[in-house]
Structures are given as structure tokens and as C-alpha cells.
C-alpha positions in Angstrom: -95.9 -139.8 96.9 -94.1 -138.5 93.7 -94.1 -142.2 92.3 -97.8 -142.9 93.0 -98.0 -139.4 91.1 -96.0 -140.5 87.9 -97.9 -143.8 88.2 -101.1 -142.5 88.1 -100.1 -140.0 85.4 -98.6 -143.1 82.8 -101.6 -145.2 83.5 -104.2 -141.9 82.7 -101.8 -141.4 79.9 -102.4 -145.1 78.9 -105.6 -145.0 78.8 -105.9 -142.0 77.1 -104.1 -143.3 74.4 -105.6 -146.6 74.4 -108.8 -144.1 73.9 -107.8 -142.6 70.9 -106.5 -145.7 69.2 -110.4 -147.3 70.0 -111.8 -144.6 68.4 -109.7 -144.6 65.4 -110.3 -148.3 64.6 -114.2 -147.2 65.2 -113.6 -144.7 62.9 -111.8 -146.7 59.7 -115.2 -149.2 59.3 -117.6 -146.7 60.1 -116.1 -144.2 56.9 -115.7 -147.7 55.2 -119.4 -148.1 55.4 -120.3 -144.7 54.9 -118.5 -144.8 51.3 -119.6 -148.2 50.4 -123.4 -146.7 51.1 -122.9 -143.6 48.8 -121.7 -145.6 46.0 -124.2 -147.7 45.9 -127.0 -145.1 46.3 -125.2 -143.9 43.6 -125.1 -146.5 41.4 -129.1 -147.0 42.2 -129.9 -143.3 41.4 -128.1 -143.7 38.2 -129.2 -147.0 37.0 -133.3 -145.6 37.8 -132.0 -142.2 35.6 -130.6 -144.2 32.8 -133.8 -146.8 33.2 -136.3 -143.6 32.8 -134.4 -142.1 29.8 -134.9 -145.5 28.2 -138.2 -145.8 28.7 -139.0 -142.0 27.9 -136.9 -142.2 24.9 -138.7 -145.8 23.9 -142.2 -143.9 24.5 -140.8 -141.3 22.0 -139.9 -143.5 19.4 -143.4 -145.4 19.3 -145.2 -142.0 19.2 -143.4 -140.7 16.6 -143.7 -143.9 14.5 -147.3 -144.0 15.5 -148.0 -140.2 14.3 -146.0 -140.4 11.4 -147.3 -143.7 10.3 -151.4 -142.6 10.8 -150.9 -138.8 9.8 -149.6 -140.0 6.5 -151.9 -142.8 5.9 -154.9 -140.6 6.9 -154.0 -138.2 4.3 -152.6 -140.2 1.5 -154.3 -139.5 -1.7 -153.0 -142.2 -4.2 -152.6 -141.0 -7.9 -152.5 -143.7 -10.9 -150.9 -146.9 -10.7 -147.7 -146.2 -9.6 -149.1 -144.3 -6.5 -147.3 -146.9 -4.0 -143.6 -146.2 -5.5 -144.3 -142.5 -4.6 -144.4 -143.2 -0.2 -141.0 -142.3 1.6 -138.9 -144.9 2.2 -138.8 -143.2 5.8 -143.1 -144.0 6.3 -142.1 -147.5 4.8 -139.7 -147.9 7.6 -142.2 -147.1 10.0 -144.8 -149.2 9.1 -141.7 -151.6 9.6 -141.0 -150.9 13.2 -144.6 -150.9 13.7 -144.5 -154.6 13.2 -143.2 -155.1 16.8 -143.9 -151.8 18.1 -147.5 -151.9 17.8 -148.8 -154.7 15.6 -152.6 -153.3 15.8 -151.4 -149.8 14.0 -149.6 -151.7 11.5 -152.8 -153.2 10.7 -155.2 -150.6 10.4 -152.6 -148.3 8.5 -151.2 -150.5 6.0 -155.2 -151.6 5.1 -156.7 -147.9 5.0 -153.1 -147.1 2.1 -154.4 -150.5 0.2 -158.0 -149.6 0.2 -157.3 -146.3 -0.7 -155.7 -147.3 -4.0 -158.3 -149.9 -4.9 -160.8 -147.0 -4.4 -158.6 -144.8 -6.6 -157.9 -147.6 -9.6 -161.9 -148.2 -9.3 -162.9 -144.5 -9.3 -160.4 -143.3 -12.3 -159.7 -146.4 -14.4 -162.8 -148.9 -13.4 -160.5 -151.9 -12.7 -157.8 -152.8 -10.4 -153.8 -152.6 -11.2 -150.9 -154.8 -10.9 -149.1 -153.6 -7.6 -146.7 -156.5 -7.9 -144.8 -158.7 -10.5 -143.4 -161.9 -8.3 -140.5 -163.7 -10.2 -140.9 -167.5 -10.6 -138.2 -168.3 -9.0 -138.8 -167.5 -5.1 -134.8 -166.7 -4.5 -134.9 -163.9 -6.3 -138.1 -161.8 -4.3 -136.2 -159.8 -1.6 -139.1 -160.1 1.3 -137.2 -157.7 3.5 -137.0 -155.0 0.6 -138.8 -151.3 2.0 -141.9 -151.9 -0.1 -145.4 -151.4 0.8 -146.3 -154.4 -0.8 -143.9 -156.4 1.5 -145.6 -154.4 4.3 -149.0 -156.0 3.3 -147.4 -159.2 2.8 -146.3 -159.2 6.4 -149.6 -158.2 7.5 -151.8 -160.6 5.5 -149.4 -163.6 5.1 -150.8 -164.5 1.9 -147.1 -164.8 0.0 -146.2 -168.6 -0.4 -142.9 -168.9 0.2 -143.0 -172.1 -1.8 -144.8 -171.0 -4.6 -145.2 -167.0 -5.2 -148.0 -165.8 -7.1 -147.0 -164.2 -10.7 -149.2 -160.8 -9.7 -150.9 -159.3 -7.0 -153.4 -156.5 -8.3 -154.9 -153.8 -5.7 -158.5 -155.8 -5.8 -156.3 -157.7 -3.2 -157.4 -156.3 -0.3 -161.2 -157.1 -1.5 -159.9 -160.7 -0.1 -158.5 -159.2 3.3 -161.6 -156.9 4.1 -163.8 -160.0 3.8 -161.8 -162.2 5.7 -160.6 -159.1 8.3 -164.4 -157.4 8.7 -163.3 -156.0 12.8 -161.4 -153.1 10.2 -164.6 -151.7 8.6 -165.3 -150.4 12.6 -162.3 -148.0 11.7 -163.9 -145.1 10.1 -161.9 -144.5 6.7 -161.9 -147.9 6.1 -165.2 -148.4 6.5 -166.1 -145.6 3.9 -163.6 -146.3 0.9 -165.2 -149.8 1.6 -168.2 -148.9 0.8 -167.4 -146.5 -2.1 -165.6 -149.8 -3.4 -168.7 -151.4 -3.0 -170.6 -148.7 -4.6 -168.3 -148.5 -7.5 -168.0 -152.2 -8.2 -171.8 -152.5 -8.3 -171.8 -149.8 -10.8 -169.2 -151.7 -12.8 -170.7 -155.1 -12.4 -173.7 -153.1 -14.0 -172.3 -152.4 -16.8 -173.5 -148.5 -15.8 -170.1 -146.9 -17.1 -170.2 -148.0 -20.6 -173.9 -146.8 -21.2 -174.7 -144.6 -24.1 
């Protein structure tokens, strides 16, 4: 009776054992799986996080180049021929990163600062000024120099690169308005075109130079 007793007890005991080691080799892949799952729920979480503060940061970076670009072009009041060597280098670089950024700005901007100045020349002086002298040797024009004539050159694409022209004089953008009429539809385009037209009529008149 005592042996069946022991026997039953070793065999219980067995099992019991046999029990626990089961549930620990459960266990092992279960927390395996567990940790693998956090990690990369982790790694998700952060990669959406670091994805939005791109994009936010992106957004950020257009606007401001947007606002800076169009408050300062809206309220640019050229004065005398040298009026383009007196914008910011840091507006220059704008218009700049409004090349890729938003191509459309670049546009409308970098016309309404050219037909600005052409209304200015016409309004004080009566003529147009030279904006640019080009050397005659191609080589020596730096196209990526911060210049607002560069800028214009980008837009329009009317700089041979095989042949540069010895001037360009701010009647220039006479040429692109005529060839670019979808800009008039912007508002202060549309009226320092018209003053330019008004003006040039006046000249063409001779009305000025009357007695």
C-alpha cells in the first residue's frame, strides 16, 4: 500500500513538473512575441511622428516663403534705377525656393517687382533703364548669382545661353506681359499695366515735352 502511495505521489510529482516546464516554454515565445510587437508599434508610431513633423515643418517653410515673397512684392515701392540692388538677398532667396516650391508664386511675384519698376522709370524719368549689363563672353555671367534679374531670367527664359544679350532695360517685361496676358487677371499687375500703358501713350505723344 505504502509503495502504490510513493508511486502515485512521483508520478503526480512528474507531472507537476512536466506542467511547469510546459508552461515555461509557452511562456519564452509568447514574451518573445509580445516584445517583438512593441517595438515595432514603436518604430510605426515613431516613423508616422517623424513623417508629420516633416510634412508640418515642409508646410512651414512654403508659407513662410510664400508670405515673405508676396508681402514684400505687394509693397515694394521701387526708387530710381538702382531700385533692384536695394531687395534683401534673403527675398532673393525666396523667390529662389519658390522655383520648386511653388512655381505659380514665382511667377506672379517676380512680374508685379518688374512691372513695378518699368512703371516707376516711365513715371519719373519717361524711359526705361538698363537693369542688366551681360558680358560678351557667356563664361563670365554667374546665372546662379542672388539677383533679381537672374530671378526673371529663370522665369521668362529669354537669356541665350549661346549668345547673351549686351543689356536688358526694364521695358523688358513690356515683351513678357504681351506674351504672358493670364497675369493682367492678377490685380496689381493688371493696374501698373495699365498705368504703363497710359504713360507710354502720353510719351509716344510727345505730351511731356509740350510748352
Amino acid at each position: 500500500m505504502e509503495h502504490a502511495t510513493n508511486h502515485t505521489q512521483k508520478r503526480c510529482g512528474a507531472f507537476k513538473r512536466n506542467i511547469v516546464n510546459l508552461n515555461k516554454v509557452l511562456f519564452l515565445p509568447i514574451l518573445f512575441l509580445l516584445f517583438n510587437c512593441n517595438q515595432k508599434q514603436e518604430k510605426t508610431e515613431n516613423g508616422i511622428h517623424s513623417e508629420s513633423e516633416l510634412k508640418t515643418q515642409s508646410e512651414s517653410e512654403t508659407r513662410n516663403y510664400k508670405k515673405d515673397v508676396s508681402e514684400f512684392a505687394l509693397n515694394f515701392s521701387p526708387n530710381g534705377a538702382s531700385a533692384l540692388d536695394s531687395i534683401p538677398k534673403s527675398i532673393i532667396k525666396g523667390f529662389r525656393e519658390l522655383r520648386t516650391i511653388d512655381k505659380n508664386a514665382h511667377k506672379k511675384y517676380v512680374t508685379l517687382i518688374f512691372t513695378k519698376l518699368y512703371a516707376e522709370h516711365l513715371q519719373c524719368c519717361h524711359q526705361s533703364y538698363i537693369i542688366e549689363h551681360f558680358p560678351a563672353d557667356k563664361s563670365e555671367y554667374d546665372f546662379g548669382k542672388l539677383t533679381m534679374v537672374n530671378e526673371f531670367a529663370f522665369m521668362s527664359n529669354y537669356l541665350d545661353d549661346e549668345k547673351l544679350p549686351e543689356i536688358w532695360t526694364s521695358g523688358i517685361i513690356e515683351k513678357w506681359l504681351t506674351e504672358n496676358p493670364e497675369l493682367l487677371e492678377f490685380e496689381p499687375i493688371g493696374k501698373y499695366d495699365q498705368f504703363i500703358k497710359t504713360v507710354s501713350e502720353k510719351i509716344k505723344n510727345g505730351d511731356y515735352w509740350d510748352n
